[in-house]
C-alpha positions as CSV (number, residue, x, y, z in Angstrom):
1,X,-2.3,37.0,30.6
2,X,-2.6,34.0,31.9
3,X,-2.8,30.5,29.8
4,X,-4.2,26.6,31.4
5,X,-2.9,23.9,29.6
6,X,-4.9,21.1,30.6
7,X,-2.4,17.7,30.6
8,X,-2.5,14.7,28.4
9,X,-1.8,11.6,30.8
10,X,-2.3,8.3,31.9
11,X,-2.4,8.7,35.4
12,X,1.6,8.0,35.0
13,X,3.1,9.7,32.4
14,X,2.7,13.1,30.3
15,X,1.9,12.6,26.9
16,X,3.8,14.1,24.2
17,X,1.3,16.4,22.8
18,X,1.0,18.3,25.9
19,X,4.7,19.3,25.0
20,X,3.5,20.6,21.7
21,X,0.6,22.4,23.7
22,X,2.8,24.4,25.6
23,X,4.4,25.4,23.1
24,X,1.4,26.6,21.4
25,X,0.8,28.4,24.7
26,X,4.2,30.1,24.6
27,X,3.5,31.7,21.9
28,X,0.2,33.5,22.9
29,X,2.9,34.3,25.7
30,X,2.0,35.0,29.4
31,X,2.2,32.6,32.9
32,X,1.6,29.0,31.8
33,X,-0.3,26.9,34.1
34,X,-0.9,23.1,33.8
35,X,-3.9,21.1,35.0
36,X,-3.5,17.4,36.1
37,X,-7.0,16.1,36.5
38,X,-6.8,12.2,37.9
39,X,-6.1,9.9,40.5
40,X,-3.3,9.3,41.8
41,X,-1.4,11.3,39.1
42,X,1.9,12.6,41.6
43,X,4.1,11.4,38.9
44,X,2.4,13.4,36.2
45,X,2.3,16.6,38.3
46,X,6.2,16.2,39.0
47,X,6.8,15.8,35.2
48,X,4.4,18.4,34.2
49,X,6.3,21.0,37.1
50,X,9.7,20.4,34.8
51,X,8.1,21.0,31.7
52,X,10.4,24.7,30.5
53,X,8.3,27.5,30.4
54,X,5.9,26.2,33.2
55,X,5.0,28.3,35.8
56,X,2.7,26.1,38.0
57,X,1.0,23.0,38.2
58,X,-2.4,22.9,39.3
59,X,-3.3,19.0,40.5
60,X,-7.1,17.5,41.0
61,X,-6.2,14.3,42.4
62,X,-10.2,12.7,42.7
63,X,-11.7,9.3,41.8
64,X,-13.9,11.8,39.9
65,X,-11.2,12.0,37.3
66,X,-9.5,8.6,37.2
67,X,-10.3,8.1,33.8
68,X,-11.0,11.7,32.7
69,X,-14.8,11.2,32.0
70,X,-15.4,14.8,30.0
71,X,-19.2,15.2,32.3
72,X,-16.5,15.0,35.5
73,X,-13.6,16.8,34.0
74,X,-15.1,19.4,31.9
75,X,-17.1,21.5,35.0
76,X,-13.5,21.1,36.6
77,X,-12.1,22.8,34.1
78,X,-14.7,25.5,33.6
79,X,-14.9,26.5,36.9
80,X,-11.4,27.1,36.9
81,X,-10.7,28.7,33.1
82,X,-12.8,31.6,34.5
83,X,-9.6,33.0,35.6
84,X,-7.4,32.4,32.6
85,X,-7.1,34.5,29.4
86,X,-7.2,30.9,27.5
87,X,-7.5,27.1,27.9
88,X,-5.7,25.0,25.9
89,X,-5.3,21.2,25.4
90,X,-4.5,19.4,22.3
91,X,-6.5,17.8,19.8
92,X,-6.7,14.7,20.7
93,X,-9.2,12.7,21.2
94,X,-9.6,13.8,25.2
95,X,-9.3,17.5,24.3
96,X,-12.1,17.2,21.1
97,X,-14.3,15.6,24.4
98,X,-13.5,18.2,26.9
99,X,-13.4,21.2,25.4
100,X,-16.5,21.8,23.7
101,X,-18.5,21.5,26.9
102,X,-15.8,24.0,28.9
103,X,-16.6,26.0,25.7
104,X,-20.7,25.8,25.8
105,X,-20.0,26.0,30.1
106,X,-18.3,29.3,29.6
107,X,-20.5,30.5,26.6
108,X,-17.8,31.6,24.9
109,X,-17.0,30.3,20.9
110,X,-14.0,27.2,20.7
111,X,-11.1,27.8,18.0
112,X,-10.3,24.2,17.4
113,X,-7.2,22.4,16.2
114,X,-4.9,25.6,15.5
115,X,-1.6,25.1,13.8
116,X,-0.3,28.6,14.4
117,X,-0.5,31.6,16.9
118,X,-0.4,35.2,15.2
119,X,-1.1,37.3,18.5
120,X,-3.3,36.8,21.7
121,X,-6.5,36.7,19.8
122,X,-5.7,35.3,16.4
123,X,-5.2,32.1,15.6
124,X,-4.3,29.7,12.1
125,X,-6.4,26.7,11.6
126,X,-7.1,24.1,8.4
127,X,-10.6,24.2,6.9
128,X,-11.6,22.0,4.0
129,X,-9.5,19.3,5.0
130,X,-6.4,21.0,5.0
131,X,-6.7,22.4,1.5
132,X,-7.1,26.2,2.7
133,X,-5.9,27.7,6.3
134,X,-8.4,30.3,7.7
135,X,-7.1,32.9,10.1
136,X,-9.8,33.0,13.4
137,X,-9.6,36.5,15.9
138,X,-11.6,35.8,18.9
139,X,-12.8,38.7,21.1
140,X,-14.0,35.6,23.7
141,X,-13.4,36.6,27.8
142,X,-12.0,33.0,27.9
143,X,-10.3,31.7,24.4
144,X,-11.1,28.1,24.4
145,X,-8.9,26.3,22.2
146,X,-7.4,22.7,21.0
147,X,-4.1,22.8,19.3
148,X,-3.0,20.4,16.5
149,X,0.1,19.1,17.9
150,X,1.9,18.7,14.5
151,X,1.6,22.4,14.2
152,X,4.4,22.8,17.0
153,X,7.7,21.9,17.9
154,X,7.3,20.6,21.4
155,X,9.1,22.4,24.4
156,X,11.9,20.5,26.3
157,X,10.4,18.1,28.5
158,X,13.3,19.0,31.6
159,X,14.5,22.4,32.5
160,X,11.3,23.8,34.1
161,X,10.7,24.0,37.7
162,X,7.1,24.9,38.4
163,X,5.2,25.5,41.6
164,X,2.6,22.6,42.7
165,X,-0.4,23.3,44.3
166,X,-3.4,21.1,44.7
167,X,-6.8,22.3,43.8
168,X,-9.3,23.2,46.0
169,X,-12.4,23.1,43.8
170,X,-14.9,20.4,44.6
171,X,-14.8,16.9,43.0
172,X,-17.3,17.1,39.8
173,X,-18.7,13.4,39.7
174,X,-21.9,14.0,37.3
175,X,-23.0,10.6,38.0
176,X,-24.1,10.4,33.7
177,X,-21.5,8.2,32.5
178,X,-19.1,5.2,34.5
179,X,-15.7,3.9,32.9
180,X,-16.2,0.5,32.1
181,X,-13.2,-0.7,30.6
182,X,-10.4,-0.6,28.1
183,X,-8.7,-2.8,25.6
184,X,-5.2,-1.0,24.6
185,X,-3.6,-2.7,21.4
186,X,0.1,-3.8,22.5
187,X,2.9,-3.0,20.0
188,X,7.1,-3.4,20.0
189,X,6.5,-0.4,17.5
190,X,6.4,2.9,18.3
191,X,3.2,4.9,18.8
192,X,1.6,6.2,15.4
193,X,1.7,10.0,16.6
194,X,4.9,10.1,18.0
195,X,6.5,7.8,16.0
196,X,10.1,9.8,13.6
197,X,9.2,7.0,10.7
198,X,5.2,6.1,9.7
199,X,5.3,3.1,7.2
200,X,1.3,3.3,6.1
201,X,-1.0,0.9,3.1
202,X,-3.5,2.0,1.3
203,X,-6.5,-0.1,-0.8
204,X,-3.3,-1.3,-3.1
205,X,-2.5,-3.8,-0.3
206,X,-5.5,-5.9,-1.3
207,X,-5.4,-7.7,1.9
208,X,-4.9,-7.5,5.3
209,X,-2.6,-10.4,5.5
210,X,-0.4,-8.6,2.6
211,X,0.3,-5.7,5.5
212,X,2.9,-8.4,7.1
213,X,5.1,-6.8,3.9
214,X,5.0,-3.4,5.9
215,X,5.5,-4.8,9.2
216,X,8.4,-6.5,8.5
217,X,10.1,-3.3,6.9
218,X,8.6,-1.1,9.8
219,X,10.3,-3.6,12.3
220,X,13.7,-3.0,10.5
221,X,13.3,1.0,10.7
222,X,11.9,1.5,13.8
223,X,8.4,2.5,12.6
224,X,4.9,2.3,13.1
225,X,2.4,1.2,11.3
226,X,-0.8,3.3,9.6
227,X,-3.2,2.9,7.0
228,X,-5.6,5.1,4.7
229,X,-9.4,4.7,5.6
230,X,-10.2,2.8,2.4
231,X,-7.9,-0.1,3.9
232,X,-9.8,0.6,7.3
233,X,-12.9,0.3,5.9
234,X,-12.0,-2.7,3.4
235,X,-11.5,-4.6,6.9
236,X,-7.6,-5.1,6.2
237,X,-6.6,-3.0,9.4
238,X,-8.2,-1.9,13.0
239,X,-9.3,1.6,13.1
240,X,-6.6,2.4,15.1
241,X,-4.2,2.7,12.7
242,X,-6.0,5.1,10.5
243,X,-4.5,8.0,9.0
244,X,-6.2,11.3,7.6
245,X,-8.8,13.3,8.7
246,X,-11.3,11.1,10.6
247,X,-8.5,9.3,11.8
248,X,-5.0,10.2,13.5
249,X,-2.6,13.4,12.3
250,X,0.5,12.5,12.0
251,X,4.0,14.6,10.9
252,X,6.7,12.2,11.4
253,X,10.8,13.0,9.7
254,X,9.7,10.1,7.2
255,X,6.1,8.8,5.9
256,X,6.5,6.0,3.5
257,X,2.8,5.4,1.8
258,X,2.2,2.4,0.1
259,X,-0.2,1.4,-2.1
260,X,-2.0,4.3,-1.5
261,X,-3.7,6.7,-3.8
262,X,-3.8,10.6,-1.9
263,X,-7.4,11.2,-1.4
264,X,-8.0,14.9,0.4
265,X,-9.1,13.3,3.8
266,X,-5.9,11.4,3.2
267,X,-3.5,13.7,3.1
268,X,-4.8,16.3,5.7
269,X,-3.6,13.9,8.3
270,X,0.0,13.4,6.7
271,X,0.8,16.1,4.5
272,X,3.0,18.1,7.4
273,X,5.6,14.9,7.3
274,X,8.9,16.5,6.7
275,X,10.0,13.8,3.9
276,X,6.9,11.7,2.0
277,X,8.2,8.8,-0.2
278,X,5.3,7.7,-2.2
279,X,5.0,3.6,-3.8
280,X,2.4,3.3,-5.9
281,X,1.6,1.7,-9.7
282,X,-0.4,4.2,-11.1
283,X,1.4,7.5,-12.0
284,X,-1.5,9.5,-12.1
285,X,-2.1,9.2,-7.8
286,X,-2.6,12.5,-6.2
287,X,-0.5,11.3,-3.8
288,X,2.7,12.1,-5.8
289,X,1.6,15.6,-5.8
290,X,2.4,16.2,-2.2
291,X,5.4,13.6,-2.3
292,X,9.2,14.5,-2.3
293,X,10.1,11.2,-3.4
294,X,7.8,9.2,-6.1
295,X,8.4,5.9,-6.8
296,X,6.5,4.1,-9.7
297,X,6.2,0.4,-9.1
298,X,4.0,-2.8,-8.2
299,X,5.0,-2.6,-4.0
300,X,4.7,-6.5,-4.1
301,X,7.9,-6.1,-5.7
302,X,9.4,-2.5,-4.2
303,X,8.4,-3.2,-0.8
304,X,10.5,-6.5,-0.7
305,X,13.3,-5.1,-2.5
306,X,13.1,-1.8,0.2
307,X,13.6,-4.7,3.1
308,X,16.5,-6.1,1.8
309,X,18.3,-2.8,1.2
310,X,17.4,-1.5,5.0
């Protein structure tokens, strides 16, 4: 067997989460190659080719692919994944893009967002919002599959010393969709997927100028900053910092929610955090349920009294 683990990246750096997807792809065991789709992406391919368990790195370096349209990429990746015993990238919000249409390409079935690998063909992955786990065997030519990053420890990102070859399939430029532009939110904090520590509000913040409580004790820990949809939707945050289902999963070492109640779309995206401390006034929040440590107090009051103790 062989497994292609299409690469998160920027064009200048690997992602984490293709870390965690090798890993994933480890497991199925079996050569591991890596795809870096851009332009101008050398760096990537170099760090990609020391990623441990790598065998080669496959690099489309094309205009085509500067910003990894999924009607450029997706072909791409088709026309290559017809030699490979499964494709896998991670579930983010490139691989949810790409994917599917490699999938529908290939006309084989997609096991999205796994969390854990039985055997070749068998796969783990949350239904019903996390609240039941359903066990998927594929009998697919080509298993198409994204991979929950929080459901794997990543590999070590040095060590690895993979071949590099460039790819000679033809550039894929559909001509159905043009990159016109970006606005990336800048932050001193770390990045709410890879952050150790998530500090996140919930509706009890009331406010969105009451968040400058958690940003001031996330700026002492080292933390980033997320938020339940209800505070999304209440206007009190951008929807980048959402947390849940519909929003970003997260499994930090610590994920402090404030303020926020435990709804089921809720806690799928947080629920795999290895401690959850849980502020909130009302005893009776769901959110205590899945908590290791509960505390039962106004946050106006705890959250201020948390700073001064950090």
């Amino acid at each position: 067997m062989t497994i292609l683990v299409i690469a998160e990246h920027d064009n200048k750096v690997v992602a984490p989460a293709t870390l965690n997807t090798v890993a994933a792809a480890a497991k199925i065991g079996g050569d591991i190659h890596v795809l870096v789709a851009g332009l101008g992406a050398g760096a990537v391919a170099e760090a990609a080719a020391k990623i441990a368990g790598v065998a080669k790195v496959l690099v489309a370096d094309n205009a085509a692919y500067a910003h990894q349209l999924p009607e450029n990429v997706a072909p791409l990746i088709a026309e290559l994944g017809k030699g490979y015993s499964h494709i896998l990238a991670a579930a983010t919000s490139n691989g949810k893009n790409i994917l599917p249409r490699v999938a529908a390409a290939l006309d084989v079935d997609q096991i999205s967002e796994i969390i854990s690998v039985e055997s070749a063909d068998t796969f783990k992955r949350p239904i019903y919002a996390g609240n039941a786990i359903a066990t998927v065997q594929s009998n697919a030519s080509v298993k198409v599959i994204t991979v929950r990053a929080t459901g794997f420890d990543p590999v070590a990102a040095e060590g690895g010393s993979a071949s590099v070859e460039t790819v000679a399939a033809a550039a894929h430029d559909a001509g159905t969709s043009s990159f016109v532009g970006e606005e990336l939110a800048k932050s001193d904090r770390p990045e709410l997927t890879a952050a150790k520590i998530v500090v996140s509000g919930g509706r009890g913040m009331q406010n969105g100028d009451n968040f400058k409580h958690l940003y001031a004790l996330a700026d002492k820990l080292g933390a980033a900053v997320g938020a339940s949809r209800a505070a999304v939707d209440a206007g009190f945050v951008p929807n980048d910092m959402q947390v849940g289902q519909t929003g970003k999963i997260v499994a930090p070492q610590l994920y402090i929610a404030v303020g926020i109640s435990g709804a089921i779309q809720h806690l799928a995206g947080m629920k795999d955090s290895k401690v959850i401390v849980a502020i909130n006034k009302d005893e009776e929040a769901p959110i205590f349920q899945v908590a290791d440590y509960g505390l039962v107090a106004d946050l106006f009051e705890a959250i201020p009294e948390l700073e001064k103790l950090v």
